[in-house]
C-alpha positions as CSV (number, residue, x, y, z in Angstrom):
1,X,0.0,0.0,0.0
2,X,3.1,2.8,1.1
3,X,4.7,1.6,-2.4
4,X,1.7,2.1,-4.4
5,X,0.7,5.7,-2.2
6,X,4.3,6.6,-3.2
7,X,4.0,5.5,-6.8
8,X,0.8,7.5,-7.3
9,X,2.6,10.5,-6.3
10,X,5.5,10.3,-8.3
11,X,2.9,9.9,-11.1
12,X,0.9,13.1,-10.1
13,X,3.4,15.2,-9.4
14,X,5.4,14.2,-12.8
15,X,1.9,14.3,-15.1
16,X,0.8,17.7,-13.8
17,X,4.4,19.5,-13.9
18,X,4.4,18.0,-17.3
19,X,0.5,19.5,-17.7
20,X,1.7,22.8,-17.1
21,X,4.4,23.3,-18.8
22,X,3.0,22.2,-21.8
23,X,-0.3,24.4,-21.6
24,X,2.0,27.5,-20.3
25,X,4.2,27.2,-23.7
26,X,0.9,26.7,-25.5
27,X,-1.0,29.9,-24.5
28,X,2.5,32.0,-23.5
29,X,0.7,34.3,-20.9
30,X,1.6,37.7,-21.1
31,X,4.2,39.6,-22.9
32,X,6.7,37.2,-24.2
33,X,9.7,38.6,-22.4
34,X,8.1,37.9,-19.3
35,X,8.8,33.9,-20.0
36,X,12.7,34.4,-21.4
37,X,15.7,34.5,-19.7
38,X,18.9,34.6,-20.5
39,X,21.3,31.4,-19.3
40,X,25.0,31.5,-18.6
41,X,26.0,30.5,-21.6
42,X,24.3,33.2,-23.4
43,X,21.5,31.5,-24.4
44,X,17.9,32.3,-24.6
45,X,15.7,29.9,-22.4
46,X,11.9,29.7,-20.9
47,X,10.9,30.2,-17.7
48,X,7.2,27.5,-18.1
49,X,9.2,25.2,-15.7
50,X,9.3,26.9,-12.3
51,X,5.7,27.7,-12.4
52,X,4.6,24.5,-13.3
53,X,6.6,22.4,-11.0
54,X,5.5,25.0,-8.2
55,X,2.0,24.1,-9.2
56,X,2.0,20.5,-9.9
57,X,4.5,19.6,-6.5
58,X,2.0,21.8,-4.5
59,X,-0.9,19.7,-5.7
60,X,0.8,16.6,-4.9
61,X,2.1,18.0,-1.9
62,X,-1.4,18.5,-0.2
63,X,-3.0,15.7,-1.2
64,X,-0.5,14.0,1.4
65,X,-0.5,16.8,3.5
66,X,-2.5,19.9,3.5
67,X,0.2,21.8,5.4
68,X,3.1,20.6,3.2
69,X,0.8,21.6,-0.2
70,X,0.8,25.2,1.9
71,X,4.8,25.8,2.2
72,X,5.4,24.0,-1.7
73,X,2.6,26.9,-3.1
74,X,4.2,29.8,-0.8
75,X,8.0,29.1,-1.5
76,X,6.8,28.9,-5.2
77,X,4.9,32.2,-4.9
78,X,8.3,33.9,-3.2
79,X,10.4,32.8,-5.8
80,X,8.0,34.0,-8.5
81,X,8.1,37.1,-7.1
82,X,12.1,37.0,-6.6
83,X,11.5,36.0,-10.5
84,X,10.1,38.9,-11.8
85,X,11.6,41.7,-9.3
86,X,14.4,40.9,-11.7
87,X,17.3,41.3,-8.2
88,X,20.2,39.4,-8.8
89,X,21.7,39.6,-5.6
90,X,22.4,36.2,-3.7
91,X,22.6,34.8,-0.7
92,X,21.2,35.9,2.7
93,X,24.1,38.7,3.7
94,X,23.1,40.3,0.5
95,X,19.4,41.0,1.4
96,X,20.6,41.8,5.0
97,X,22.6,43.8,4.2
98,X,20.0,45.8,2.0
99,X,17.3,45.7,4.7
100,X,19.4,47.1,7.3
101,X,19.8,50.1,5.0
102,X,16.0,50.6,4.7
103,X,15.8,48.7,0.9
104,X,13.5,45.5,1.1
105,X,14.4,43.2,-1.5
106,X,12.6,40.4,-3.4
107,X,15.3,38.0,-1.5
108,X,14.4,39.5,1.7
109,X,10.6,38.9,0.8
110,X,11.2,35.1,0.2
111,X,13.4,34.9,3.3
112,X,10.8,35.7,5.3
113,X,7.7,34.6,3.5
114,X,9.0,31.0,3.2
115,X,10.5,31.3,7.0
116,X,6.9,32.1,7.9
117,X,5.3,29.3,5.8
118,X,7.8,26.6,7.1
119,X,7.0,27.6,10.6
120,X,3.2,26.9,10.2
121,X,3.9,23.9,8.3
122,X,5.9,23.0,10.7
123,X,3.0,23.4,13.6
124,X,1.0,21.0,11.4
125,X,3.3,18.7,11.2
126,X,4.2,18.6,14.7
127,X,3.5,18.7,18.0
128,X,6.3,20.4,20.0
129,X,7.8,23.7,19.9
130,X,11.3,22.6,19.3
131,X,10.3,20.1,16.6
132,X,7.8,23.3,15.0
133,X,10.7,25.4,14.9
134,X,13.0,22.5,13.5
135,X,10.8,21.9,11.0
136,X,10.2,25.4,9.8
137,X,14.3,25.5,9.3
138,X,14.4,22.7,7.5
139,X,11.8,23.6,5.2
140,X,13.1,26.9,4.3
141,X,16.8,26.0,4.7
142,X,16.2,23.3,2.1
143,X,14.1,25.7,-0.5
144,X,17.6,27.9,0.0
145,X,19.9,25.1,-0.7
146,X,18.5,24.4,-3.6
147,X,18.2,27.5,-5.0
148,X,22.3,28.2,-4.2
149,X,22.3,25.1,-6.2
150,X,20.8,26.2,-9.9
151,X,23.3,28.0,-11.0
152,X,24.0,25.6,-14.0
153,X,21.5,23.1,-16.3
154,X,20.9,19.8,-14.3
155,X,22.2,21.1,-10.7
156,X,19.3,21.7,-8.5
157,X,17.1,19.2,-10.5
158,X,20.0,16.4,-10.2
159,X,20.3,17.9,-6.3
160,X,16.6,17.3,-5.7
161,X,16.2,13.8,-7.6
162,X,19.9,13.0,-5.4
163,X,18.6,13.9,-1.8
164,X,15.3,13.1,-2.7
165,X,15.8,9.4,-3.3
166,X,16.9,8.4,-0.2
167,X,13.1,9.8,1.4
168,X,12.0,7.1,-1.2
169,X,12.8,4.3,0.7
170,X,11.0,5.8,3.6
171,X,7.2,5.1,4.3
172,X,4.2,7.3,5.2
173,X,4.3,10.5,3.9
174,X,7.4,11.2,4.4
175,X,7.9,8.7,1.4
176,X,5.4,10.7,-0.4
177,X,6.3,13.8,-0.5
178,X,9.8,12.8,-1.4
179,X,8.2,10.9,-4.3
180,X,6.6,14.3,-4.9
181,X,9.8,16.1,-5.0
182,X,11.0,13.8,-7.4
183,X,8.7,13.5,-9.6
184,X,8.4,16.9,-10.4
185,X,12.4,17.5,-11.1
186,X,12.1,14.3,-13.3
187,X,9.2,16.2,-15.4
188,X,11.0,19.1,-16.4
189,X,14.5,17.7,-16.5
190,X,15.6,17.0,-20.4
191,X,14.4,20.8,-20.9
192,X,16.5,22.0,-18.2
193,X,19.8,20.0,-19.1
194,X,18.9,20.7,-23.0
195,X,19.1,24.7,-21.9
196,X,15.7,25.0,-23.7
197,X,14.2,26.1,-19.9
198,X,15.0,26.7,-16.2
199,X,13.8,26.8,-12.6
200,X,14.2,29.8,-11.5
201,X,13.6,30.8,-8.4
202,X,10.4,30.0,-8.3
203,X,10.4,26.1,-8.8
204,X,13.8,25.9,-7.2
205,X,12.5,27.3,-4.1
206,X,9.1,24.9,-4.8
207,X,11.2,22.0,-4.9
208,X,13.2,22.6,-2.4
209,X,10.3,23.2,0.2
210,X,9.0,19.9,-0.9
211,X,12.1,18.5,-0.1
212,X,12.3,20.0,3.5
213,X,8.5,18.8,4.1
214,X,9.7,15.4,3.0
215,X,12.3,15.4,5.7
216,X,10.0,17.1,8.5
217,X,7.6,14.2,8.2
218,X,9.8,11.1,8.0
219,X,12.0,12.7,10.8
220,X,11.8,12.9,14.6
221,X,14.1,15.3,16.4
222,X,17.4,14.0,15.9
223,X,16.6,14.0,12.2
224,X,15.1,17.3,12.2
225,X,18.0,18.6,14.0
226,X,20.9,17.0,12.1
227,X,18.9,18.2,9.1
228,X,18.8,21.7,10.1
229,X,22.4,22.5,10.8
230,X,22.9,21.0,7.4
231,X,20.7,23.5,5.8
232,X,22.0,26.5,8.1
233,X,25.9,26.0,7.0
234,X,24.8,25.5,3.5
235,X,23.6,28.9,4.0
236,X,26.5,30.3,5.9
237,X,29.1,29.2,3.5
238,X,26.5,29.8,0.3
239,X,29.3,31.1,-1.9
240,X,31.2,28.0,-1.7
241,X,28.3,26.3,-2.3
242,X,27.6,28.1,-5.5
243,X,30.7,27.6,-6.4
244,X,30.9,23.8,-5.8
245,X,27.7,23.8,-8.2
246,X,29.4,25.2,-11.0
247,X,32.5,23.3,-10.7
248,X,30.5,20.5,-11.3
């Protein structure tokens, strides 16, 4: 039964990324420079794929949990606005740095928007303070880590699909929402290592929250904790772990 729940949600996270990405390139919402982007190879490439996987991983998300489905849609929604702010700044000393000098920045909006959404997540997910505010770490540690990630074609989808797999072997919905996770990178992955599209910060940041509710519910303290200093020195030493990204 956990092997068929998990299968189902690979499926439906997979079949409705794929879903929209294929009716956003249809009807191309908007004016067309709104969808393009420019890679780091100087190439033109489409943006369809964050905000379908932010879509079809939240879906998939609350059908195992209502609360997970909650901090997938509002990491997605952060990043989409990161997306279209147009700031290219990075990492959280950045945006900091900016608000301590009165300027609020689209990074500074996700930081606390998906902190906030982890932490409720979290007090669904949980019963205990500690674990509530482990969990809402985790959760937006990991939609950090894997934005610091997609810095190249491949990296923060073949991150997610790597850390993700382990979860897989997992039951409950732990299981689930790593299948989720998964399911969605898989979707969208020949576009995004063919350069034809990318994340963005709105379906890395999706992904990555998915990822961070798979570990919150398949985890009990010690897990949440180990988890959470994990996420937190990924974000202290964030330039390195750009930089291992595109070494790669």
């Amino acid at each position: 039964m956990t092997g068929t729940r998990k299968t189902r949600s690979f499926l439906l996270s997979a079949a409705l990324t794929r879903a929209g990405y294929a009716l956003l390139r249809a009807n191309r919402p908007g004016a067309p420079g709104r969808w393009q982007r420019t890679n780091h190879a100087g190439r033109d490439v489409e943006l369809y794929a964050g905000p379908a996987t932010a879509l079809g991983t939240a879906v998939a998300a609350a059908r195992v949990h209502p609360g997970a489905g909650l901090a997938v849609l509002a990491a997605g929604c952060c990043g989409a606005y990161d997306d279209a702010a147009g700031d290219h700044r990075r990492g959280f000393r950045a945006h900091l740095g900016a608000l301590r000098e009165g300027e609020v920045t689209s990074g500074a909006v996700k930081l606390f928007g998906i902190s906030a959404a982890g932490l409720v997540t979290g007090a669904l997910l949980k019963e205990r303070p500690l674990d509530r505010l482990l969990a809402g770490v985790v959760i937006a540690g990991a939609a950090h880590f894997v934005n610091l990630v997609d810095v190249r074609p491949g990296r923060a989808l073949g991150a997610v699909l790597a850390l993700g797999a382990p979860g897989l072997l997992r039951g409950g919905p732990g299981g689930e929402l790593a299948a989720v996770a998964t399911g969605g990178a898989a979707a969208v992955l020949r576009e995004d290592v063919g350069e034809r599209t990318m994340l963005g910060d709105t379906g890395a940041h999706a992904l990555g929250a998915t990822l961070g509710a798979a570990v919150v519910a398949g985890n009990g303290r010690v897990g949440l904790l180990a988890h959470a200093v994990a996420v937190v020195t990924a974000a202290v030493y964030g330039d390195r772990v750009t930089a291992w990204a595109k070494a790669l």
